[in-house]
C-alpha positions in Angstrom: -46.2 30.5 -21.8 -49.5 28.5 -21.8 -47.0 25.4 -22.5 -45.0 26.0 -19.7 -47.8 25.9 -17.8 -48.4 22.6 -18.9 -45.4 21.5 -18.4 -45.7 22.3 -14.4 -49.2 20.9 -14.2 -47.9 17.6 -15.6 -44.7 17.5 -13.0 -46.8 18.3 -10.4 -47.5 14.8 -9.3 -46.2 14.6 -5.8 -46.8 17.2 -2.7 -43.8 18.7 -2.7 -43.5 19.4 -6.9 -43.8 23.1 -6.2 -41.0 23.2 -4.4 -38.5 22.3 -7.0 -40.2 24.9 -9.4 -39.2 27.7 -7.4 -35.7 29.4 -7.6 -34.8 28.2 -4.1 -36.0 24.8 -5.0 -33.9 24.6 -8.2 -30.8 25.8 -6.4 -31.4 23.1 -3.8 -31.5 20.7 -6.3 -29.0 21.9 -8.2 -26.7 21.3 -5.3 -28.3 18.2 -4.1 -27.7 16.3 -7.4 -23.9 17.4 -7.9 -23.9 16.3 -4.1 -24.9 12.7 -5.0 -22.6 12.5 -7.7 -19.7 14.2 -6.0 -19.6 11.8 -3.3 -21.6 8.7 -4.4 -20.3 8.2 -7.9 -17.1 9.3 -7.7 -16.3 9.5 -4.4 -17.2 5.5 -3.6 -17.9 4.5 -7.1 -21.7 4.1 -6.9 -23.0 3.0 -10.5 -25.3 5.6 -12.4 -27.9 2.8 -12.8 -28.3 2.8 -9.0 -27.9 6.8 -8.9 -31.0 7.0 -11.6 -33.1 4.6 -9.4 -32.4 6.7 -5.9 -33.8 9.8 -7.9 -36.7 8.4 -9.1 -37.7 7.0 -5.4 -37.3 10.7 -4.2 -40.0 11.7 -7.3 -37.4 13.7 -8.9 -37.2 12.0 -12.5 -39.7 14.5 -13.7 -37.9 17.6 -12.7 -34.0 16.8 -13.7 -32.3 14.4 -16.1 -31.7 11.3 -14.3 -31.1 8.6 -16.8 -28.0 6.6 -16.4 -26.5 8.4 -19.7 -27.3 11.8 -18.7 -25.6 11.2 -14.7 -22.8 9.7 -16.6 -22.1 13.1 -18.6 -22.7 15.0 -15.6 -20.4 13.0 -13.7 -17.7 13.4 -16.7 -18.8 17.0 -16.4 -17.6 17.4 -12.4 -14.8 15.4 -13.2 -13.2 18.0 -15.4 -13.9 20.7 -13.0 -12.0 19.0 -10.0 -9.2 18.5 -12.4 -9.7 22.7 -13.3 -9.9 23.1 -9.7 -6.2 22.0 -8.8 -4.7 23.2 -11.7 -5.8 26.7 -10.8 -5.1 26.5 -7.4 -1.8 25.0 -8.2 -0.7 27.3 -10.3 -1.3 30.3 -8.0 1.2 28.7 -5.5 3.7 28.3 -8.1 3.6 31.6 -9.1 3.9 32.8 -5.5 8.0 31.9 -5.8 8.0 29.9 -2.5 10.1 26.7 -3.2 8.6 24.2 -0.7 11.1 21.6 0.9 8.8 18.3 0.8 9.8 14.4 2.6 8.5 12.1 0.0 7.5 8.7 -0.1 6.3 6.6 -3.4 5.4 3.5 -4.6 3.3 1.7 -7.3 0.1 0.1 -7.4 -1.4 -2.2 -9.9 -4.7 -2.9 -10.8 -5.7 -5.5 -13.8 -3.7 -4.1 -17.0 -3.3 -0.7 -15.0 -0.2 0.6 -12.8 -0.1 3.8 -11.4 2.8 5.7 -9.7 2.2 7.2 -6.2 4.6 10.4 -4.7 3.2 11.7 -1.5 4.2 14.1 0.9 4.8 12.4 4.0 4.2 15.1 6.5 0.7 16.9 5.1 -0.2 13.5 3.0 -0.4 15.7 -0.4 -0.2 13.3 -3.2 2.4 15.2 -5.7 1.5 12.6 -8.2 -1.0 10.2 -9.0 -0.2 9.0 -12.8 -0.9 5.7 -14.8 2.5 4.7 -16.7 3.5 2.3 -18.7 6.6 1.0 -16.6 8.4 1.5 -13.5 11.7 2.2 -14.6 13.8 5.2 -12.8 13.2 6.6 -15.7 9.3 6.7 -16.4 9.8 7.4 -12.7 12.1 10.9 -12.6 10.3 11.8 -15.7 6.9 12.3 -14.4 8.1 13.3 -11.0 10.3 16.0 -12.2 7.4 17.6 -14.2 5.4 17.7 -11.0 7.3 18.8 -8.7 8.1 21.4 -11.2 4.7 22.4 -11.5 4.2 22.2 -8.0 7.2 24.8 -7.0 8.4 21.8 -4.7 11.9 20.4 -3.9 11.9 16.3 -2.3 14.8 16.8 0.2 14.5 13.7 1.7 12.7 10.0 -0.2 11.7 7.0 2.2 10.6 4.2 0.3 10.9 0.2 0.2 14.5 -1.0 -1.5 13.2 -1.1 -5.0 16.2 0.2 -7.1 14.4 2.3 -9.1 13.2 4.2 -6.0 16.6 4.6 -4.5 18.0 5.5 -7.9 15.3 8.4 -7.8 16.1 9.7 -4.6 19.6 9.8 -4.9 20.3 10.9 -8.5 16.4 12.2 -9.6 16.2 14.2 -6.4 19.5 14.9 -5.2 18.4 13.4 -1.7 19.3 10.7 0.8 17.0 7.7 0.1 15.8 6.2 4.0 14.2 2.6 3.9 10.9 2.2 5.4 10.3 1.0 8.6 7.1 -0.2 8.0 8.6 -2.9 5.1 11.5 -3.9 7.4 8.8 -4.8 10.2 6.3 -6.5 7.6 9.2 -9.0 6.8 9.7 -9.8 10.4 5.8 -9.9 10.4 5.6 -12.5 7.8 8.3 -14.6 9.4 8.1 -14.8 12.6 4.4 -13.8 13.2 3.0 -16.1 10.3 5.5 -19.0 12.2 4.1 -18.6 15.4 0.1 -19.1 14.0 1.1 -21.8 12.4 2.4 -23.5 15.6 -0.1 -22.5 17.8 -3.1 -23.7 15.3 -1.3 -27.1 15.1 -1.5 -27.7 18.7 -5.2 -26.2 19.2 -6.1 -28.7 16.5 -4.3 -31.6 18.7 -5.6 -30.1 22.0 -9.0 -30.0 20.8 -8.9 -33.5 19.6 -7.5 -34.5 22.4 -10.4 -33.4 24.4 -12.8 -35.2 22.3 -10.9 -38.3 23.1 -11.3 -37.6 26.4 -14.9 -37.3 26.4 -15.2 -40.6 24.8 -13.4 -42.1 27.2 -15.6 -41.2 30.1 -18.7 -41.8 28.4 -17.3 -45.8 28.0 -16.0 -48.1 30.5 -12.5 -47.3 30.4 -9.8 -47.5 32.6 -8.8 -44.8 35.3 -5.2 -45.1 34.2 -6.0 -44.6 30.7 -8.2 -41.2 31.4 -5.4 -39.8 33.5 -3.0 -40.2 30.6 -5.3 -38.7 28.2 -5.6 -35.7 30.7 -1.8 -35.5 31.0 -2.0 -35.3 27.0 -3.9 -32.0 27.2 -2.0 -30.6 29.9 0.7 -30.8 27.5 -0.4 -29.4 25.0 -1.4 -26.4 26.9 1.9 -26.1 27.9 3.6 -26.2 24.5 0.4 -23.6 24.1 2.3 -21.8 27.0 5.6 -21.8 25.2 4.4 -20.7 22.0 2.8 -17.4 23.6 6.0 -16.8 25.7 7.6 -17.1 22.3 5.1 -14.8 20.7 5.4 -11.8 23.3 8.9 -12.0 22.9 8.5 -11.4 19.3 6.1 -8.7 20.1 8.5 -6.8 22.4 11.4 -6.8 19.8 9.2 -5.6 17.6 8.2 -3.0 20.0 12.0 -1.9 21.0 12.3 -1.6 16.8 9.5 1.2 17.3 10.7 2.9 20.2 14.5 3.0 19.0 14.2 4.5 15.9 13.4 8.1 16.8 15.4 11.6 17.1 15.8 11.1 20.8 16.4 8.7 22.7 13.2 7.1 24.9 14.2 6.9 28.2 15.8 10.5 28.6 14.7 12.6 25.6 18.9 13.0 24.3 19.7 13.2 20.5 20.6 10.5 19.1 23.1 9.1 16.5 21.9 7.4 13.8 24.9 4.4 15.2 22.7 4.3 18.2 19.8 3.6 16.5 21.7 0.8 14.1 23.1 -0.3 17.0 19.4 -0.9 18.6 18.1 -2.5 15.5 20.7 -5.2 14.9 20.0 -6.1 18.8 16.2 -6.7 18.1 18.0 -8.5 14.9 19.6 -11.2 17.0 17.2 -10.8 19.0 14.8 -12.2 16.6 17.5 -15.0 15.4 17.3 -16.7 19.0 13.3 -16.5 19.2 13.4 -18.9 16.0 15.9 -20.9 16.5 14.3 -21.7 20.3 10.8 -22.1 18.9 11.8 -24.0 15.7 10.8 -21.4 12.7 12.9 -22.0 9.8 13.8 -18.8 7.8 12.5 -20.1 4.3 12.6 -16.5 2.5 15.4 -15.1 4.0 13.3 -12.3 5.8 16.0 -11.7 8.8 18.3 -10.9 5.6 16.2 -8.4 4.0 15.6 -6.9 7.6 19.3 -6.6 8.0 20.0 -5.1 4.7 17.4 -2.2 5.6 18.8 -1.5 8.7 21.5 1.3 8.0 19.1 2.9 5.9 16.4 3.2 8.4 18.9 4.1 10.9 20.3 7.2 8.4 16.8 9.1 8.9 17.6 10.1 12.2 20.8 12.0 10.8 19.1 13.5 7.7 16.5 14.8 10.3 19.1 16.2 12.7 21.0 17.9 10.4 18.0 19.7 8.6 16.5 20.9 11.8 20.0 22.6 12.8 20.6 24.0 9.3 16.8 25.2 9.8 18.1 27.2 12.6 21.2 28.8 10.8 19.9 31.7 9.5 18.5 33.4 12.5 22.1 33.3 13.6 21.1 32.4 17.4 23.0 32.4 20.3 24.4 28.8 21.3 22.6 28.8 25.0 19.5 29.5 22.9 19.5 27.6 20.0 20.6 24.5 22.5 17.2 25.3 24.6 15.7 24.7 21.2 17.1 22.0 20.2 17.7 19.9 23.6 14.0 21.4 25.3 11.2 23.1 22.9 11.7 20.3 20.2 11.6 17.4 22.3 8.4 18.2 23.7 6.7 19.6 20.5 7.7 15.9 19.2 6.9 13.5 21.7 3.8 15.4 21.4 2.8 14.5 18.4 4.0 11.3 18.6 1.5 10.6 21.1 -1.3 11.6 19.1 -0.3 9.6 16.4 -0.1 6.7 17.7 -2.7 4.1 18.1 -0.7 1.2 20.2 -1.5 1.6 24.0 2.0 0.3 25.0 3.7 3.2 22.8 0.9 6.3 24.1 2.0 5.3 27.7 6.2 5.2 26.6 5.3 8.7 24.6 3.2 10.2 26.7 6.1 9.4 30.0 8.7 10.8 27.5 6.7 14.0 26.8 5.8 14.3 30.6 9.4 14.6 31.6 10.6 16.8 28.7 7.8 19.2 29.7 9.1 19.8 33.4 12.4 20.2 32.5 11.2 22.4 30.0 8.9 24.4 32.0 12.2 24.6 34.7 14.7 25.8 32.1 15.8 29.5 33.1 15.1 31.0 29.2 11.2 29.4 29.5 10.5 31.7 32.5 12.4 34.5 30.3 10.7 34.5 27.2 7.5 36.4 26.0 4.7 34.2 24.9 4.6 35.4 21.6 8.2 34.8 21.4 7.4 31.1 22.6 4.3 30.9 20.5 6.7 31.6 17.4 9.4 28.9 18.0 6.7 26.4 18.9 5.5 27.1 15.3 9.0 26.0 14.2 9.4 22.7 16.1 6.2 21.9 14.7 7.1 21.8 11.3 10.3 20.3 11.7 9.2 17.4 14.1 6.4 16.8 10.8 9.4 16.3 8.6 10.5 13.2 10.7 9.1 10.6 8.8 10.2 7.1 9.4 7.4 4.6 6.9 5.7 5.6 3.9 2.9 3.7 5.1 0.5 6.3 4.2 1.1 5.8 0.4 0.7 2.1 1.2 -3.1 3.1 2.8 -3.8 5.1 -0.2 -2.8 2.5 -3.0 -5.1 -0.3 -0.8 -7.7 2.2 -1.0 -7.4 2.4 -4.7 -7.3 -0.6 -5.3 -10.9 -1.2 -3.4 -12.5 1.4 -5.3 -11.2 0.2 -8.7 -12.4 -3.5 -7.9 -16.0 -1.8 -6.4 -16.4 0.3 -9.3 -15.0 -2.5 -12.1 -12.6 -0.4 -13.5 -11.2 3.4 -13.2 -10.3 5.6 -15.8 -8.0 8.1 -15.8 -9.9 11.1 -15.6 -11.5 9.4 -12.7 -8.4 8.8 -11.2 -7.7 12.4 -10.9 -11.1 13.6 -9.7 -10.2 11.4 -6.6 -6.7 12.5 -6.5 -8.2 16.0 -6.4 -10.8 15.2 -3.3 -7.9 13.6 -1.4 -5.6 16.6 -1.5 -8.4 19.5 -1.6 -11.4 18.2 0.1 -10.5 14.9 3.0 -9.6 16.6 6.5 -7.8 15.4 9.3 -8.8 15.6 13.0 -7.7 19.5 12.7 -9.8 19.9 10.1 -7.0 20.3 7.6 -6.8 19.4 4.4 -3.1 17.9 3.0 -3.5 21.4 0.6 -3.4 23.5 3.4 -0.8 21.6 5.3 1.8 21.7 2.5 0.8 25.3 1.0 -0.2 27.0 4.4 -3.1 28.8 2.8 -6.6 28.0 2.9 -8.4 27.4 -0.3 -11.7 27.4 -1.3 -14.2 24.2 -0.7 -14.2 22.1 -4.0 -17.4 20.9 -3.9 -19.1 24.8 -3.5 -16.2 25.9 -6.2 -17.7 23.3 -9.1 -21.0 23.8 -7.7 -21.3 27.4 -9.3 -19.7 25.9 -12.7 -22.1 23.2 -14.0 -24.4 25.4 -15.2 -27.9 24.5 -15.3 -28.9 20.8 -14.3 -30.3 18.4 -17.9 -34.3 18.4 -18.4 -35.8 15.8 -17.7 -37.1 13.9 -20.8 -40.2 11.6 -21.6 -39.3 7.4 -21.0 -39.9 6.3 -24.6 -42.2 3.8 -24.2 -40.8 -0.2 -24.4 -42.9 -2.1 -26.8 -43.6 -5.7 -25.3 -42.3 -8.7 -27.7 -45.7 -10.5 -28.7 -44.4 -13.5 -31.4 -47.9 -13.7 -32.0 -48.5 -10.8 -33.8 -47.2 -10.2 -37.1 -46.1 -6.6 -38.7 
């Protein structure tokens, strides 16, 4: 006892030691320390050298084990709980029997001497799998998927990814599904055409313009002719209007790109009808030629072939609009509805509920004013029809439920597995290097922990449950925190004394 005592007399070097001898002091502590390393060290990678140093500048060295080795094993210590955390929680909705209908999206991302396989899905941004490999052949690919999805209780019913042939090979003979191309890649090959053209121009004639101007500065300054001034001033007046031509050029770019967005939707812009996915392939090869003519007339030679790979993806794209259709109207078959009122679903509830949500996803101000017009006018006719006035609210409340989930299932881009594997990549480069049971702490935080605007995490989107916050869940299973030990003394190098 006496030497416990001691021990508390010699940490009590700072006014608030007593504090962290008390119980509420340790549990504070306790917290605060699995805080730090929950969000600092794995969470963005932080180094436990710099960890160990922000401890000792809040006089806590003396009261917890805040070396760099002992973080390290603490670290590894949370790390195996998060993975614990998701395999329980996972488990209990497998056994539950619900088979969970999922769109899908994957790609890879590689780090130095490290590739990893991403399957996300779309609609609630759950990563289904997060997994180093060795290759990315269709078959390391159905191999690894097929496990989790197995675990998870989940079926892919629908796989949008870029044209690599492994992917497509997945979809349709891994998953049984239709595979739809990605907007987002089709767009980024105009992007790099087109847009990357169009700098290029319009940098070559600021650079003329601007030493143009200079010219014409020195010309004032000296005793030059009038005539000879005026043509160097007609010089820059031309280049601001090739200047001219090039942002004409570029806004025309701009608004095919644009009319690419706005076409390739369930219904159609202007008056909220279905659409065919013809219509939509129709659209798309206009913007195509569309996009032909703006090079030819601004010069911009097609080195790579992009309108090509553009073209090939456009029937895919397009097909997304049928898959969707059909699954919301075989989504509607078992309630065996009457046609007036499964038409007032599909024709006036769903249009709403989705130009809805496509105005708060979006953040282009051109598209929020085309959505939010769209949404606007289904709404009143809508409000208008005969069965809205007819219906109970509950009655109402519960079909708005359903054209919620459905419109989620629309998913055009698998962009969001593109935002994850860029945010992978930073943290491996900021943390040199990521192994793999770091690899699934983070996958863990991104599916249990990150929240949307709704406060939603991609867990309870794609299980509709709520589950219990990680952090507090490995919180009350670390167990006690590592005493903190006496510095062993560093002897100073002397040459001049001998031993």
């Amino acid at each position: 006892m006496d030497r416990h005592k001691k021990a508390i007399e010699r940490r009590n070097c700072h006014p608030e030691s007593w504090f962290w001898e008390t119980d509420e002091g340790q549990k504070w502590l306790s917290s605060f320390v699995v805080a730090v390393l929950y969000d600092f060290a794995i969470g963005e990678g932080v180094g436990a050298g710099k960890l160990s140093r922000f401890f000792k500048r809040l006089h806590l060295e003396k009261h917890v084990g805040s070396s760099p080795t002992a973080l390290l094993n603490q670290t590894r210590r949370l790390e195996c709980l998060l993975s614990d955390y998701q395999q329980v929680h996972e488990e209990q909705q497998r056994q539950s029997g619900i088979c969970r209908d999922v769109v899908a999206g994957g790609d890879e991302t590689f780090f130095k001497g490290l590739m990893m396989l991403v399957l996300m899905d779309l609609p609630s941004g759950y990563l289904l799998m997060e997994e180093v490999a060795e290759e990315r052949s269709y078959e390391t690919w159905n191999e690894k998927a097929q496990n989790r999805l197995d675990q998870l209780g989940v079926r892919v019913v629908h796989f949008v990814s870029d044209r690599a042939k492994a992917l497509i090979k997945l979809a349709l003979e891994g998953f049984g599904c239709r595979s739809g191309a990605d907007l987002f890649h089709g767009e980024y090959e105009i992007t790099k055409w087109l847009g990357l053209g169009f700098r290029r121009q319009s940098g070559r004639i600021k650079k003329q313009q601007e030493k143009a101007k200079k010219r014409l500065i020195v010309l004032r300054k000296s005793d030059t002719k009038p005539e000879e001034v005026q043509k160097q001033i007609g010089e820059i007046e031309q280049h601001e209007a090739k200047l001219q031509i090039v942002q004409a050029g570029k806004d025309d770019y701009h608004g095919a790109l644009r009319k690419i967005s706005m076409a390739v939707h369930p219904f159609v812009l202007e008056n909220s009808r279905q659409q065919t996915s013809e219509q939509v392939e129709k659209t798309l090869r206009e913007q195509s030629l569309e996009f032909k003519k703006i090079a030819e007339n601004h010069v911009i030679a097609d080195s790579k072939n992009s309108l090509g790979k553009f073209n090939r993806q456009i029937k895919d794209v397009a097909s997304i609009v049928d898959v969707w259709r059909v699954w919301a109207e075989e989504s509607l078959a078992i309630y065996e509805l009457e046609p007036e009122f499964r038409n007032w679903l599909l024709s006036s509830l769903l249009p709403v509920i989705y130009w809805h949500k496509q105005l708060n996803k979006t953040q282009n101000p051109s598209l929020k004013i085309a959505y939010k017009k769209a949404m606007e006018r289904v709404l009143a006719t809508w409000r208008s029809h005969p069965l809205t006035q007819s219906l109970s609210s509950d009655e109402i409340e519960r079909w708005r439920f359903w054209a919620e989930w459905i419109s989620d299932k629309f998913q055009r881009t698998s962009s969001a597995v593109e935002g994850r594997n860029g945010w992978l990549s930073q943290m491996y480069h900021n943390g040199r290097g990521m192994t793999v049971q770091r690899l699934k702490a983070l996958t863990v935080i991104h599916n249990f922990d990150l929240r949307r605007s709704d406060d939603t995490t991609a867990a309870e989107r794609l299980f509709k449950t709520q589950f219990p916050d990680p952090f507090e869940w490995v919180v009350s299973r670390m167990g006690p925190l590592p005493m903190a030990r006496k510095a062993r003394e560093r002897a100073v190098s002397n040459p001049l004394i001998l031993h």
